[in-house]
mmCIF file as gemmi writes it, N, C-alpha and C atoms, coordinates in Angstrom:
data_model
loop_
_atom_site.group_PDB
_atom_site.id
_atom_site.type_symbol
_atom_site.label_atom_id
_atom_site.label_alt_id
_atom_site.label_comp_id
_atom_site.label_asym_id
_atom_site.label_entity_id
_atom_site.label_seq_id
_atom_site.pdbx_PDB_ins_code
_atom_site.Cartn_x
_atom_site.Cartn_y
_atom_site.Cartn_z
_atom_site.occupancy
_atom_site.B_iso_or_equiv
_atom_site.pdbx_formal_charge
_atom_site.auth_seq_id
_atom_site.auth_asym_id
_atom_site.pdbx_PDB_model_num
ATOM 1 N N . UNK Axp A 1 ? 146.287 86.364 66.329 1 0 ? 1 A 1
ATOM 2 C CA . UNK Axp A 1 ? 146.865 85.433 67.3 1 0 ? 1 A 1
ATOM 3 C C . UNK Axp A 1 ? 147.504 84.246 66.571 1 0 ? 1 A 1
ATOM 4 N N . UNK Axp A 2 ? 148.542 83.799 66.645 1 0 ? 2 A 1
ATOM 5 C CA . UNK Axp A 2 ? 149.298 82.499 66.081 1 0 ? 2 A 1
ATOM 6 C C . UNK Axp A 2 ? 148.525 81.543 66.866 1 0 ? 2 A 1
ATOM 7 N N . UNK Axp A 3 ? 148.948 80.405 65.426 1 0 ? 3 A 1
ATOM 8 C CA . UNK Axp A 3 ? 148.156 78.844 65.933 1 0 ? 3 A 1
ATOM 9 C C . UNK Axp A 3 ? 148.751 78.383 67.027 1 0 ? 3 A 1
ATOM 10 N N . UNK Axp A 4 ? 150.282 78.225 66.389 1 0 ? 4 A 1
ATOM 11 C CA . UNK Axp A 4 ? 151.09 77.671 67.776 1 0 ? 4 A 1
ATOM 12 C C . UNK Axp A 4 ? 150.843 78.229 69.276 1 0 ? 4 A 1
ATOM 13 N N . UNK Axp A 5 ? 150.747 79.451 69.567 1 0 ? 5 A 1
ATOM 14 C CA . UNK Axp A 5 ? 150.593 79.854 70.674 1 0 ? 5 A 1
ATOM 15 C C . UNK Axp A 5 ? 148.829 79.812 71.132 1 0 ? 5 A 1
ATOM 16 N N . UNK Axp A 6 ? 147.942 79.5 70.751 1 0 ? 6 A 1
ATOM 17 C CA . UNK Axp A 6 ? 146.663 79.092 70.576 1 0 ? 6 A 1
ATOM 18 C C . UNK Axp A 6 ? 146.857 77.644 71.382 1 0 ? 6 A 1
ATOM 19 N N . UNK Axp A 7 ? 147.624 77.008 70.861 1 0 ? 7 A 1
ATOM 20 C CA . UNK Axp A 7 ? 147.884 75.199 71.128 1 0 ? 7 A 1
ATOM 21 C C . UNK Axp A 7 ? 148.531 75.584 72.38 1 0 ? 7 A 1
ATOM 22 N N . UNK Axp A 8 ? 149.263 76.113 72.418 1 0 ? 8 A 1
ATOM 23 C CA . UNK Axp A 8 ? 150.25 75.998 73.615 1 0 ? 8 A 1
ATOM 24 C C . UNK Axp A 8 ? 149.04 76.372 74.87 1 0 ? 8 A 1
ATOM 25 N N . UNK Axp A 9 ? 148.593 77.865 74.702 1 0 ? 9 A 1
ATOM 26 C CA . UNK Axp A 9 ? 147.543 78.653 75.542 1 0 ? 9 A 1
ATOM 27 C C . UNK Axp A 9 ? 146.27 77.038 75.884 1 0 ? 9 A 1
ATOM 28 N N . UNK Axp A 10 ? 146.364 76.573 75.363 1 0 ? 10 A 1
ATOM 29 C CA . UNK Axp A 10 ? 144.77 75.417 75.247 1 0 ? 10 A 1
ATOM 30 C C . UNK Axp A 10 ? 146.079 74.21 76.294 1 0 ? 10 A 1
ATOM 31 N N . UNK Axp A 11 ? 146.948 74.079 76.261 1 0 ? 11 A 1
ATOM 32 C CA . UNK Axp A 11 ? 147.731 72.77 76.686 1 0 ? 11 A 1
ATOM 33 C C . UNK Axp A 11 ? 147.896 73.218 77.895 1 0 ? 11 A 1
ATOM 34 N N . UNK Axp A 12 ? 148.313 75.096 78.611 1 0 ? 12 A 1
ATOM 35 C CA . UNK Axp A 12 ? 148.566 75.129 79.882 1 0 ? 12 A 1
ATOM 36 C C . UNK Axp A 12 ? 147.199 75.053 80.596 1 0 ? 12 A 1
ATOM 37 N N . UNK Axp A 13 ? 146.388 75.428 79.673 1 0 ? 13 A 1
ATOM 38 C CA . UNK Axp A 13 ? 145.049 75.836 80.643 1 0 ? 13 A 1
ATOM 39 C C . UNK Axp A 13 ? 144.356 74.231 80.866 1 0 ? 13 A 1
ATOM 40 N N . UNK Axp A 14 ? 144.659 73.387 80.417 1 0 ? 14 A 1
ATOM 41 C CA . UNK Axp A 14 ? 144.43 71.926 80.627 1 0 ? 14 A 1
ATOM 42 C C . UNK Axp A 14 ? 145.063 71.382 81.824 1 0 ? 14 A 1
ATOM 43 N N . UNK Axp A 15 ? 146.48 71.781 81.823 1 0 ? 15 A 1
ATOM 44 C CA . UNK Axp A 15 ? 147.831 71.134 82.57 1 0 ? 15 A 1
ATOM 45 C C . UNK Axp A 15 ? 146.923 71.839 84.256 1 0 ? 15 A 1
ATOM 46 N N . UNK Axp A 16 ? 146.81 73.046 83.791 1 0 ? 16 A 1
ATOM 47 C CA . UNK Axp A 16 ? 146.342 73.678 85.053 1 0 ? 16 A 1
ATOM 48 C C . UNK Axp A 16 ? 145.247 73.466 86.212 1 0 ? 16 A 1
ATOM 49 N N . UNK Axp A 17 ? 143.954 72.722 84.948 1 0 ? 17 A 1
ATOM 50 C CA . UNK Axp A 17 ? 142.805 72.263 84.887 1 0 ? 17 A 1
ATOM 51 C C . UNK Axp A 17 ? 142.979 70.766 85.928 1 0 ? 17 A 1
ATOM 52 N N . UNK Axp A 18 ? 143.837 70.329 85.493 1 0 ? 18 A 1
ATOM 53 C CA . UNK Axp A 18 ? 143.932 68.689 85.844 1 0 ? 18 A 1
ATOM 54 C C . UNK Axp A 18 ? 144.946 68.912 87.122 1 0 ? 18 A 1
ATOM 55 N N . UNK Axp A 19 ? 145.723 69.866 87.02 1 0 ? 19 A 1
ATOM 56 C CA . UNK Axp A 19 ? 146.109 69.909 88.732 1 0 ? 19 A 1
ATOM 57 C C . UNK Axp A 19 ? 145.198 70.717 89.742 1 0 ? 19 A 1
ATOM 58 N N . UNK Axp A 20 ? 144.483 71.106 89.083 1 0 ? 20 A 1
ATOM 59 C CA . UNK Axp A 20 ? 143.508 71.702 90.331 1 0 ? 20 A 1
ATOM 60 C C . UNK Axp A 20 ? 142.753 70.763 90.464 1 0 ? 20 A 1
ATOM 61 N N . UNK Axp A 21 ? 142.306 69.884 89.541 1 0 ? 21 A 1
ATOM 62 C CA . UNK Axp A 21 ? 141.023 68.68 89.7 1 0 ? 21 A 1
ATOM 63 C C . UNK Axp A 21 ? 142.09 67.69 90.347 1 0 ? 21 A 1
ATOM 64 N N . UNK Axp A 22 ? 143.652 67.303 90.598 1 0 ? 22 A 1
ATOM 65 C CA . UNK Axp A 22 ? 144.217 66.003 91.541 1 0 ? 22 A 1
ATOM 66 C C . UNK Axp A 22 ? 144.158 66.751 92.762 1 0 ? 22 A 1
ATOM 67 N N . UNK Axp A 23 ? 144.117 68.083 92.658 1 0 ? 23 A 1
ATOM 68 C CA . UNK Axp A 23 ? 144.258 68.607 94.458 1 0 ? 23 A 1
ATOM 69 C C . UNK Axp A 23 ? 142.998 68.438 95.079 1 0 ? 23 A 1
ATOM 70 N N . UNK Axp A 24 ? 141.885 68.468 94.335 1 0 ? 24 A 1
ATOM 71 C CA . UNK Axp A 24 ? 140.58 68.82 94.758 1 0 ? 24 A 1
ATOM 72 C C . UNK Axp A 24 ? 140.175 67.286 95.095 1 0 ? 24 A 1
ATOM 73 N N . UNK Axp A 25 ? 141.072 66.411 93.666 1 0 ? 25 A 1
ATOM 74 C CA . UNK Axp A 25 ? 140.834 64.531 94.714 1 0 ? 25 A 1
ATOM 75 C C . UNK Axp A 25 ? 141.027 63.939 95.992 1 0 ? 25 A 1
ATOM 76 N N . UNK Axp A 26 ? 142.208 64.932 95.814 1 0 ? 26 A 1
ATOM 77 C CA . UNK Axp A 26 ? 143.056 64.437 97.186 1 0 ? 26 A 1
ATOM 78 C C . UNK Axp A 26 ? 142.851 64.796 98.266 1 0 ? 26 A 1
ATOM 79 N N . UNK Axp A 27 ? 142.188 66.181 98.238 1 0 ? 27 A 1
ATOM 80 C CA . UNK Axp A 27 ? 141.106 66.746 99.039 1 0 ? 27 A 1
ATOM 81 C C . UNK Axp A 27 ? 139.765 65.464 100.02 1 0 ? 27 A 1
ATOM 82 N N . UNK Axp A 28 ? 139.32 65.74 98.771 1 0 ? 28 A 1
ATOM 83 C CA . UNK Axp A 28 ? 138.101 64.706 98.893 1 0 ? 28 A 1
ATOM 84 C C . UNK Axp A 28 ? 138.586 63.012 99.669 1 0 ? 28 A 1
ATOM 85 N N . UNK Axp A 29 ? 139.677 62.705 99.25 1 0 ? 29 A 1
ATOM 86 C CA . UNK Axp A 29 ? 140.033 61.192 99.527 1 0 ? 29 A 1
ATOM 87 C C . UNK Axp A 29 ? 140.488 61.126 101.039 1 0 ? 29 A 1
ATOM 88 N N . UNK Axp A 30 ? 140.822 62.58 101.356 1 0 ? 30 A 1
ATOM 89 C CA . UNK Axp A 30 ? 141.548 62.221 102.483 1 0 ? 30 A 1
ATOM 90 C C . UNK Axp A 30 ? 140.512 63.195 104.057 1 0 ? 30 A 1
């Protein structure tokens, strides 16, 4: 497996991470 695509694979699964955790705020807030 390449590094670069390792970094990249770790950056979407974050990006993905943190929009499911603002939907799940916004959820909650409202």
């Amino acid at each position: 497996m390449d590094s670069t695509g390792k970094v990249y694979g770790w950056r979407n699964l974050f990006i993905c991470d943190a929009s499911i955790y603002r939907q799940q705020l916004a959820l909650i807030h409202n």
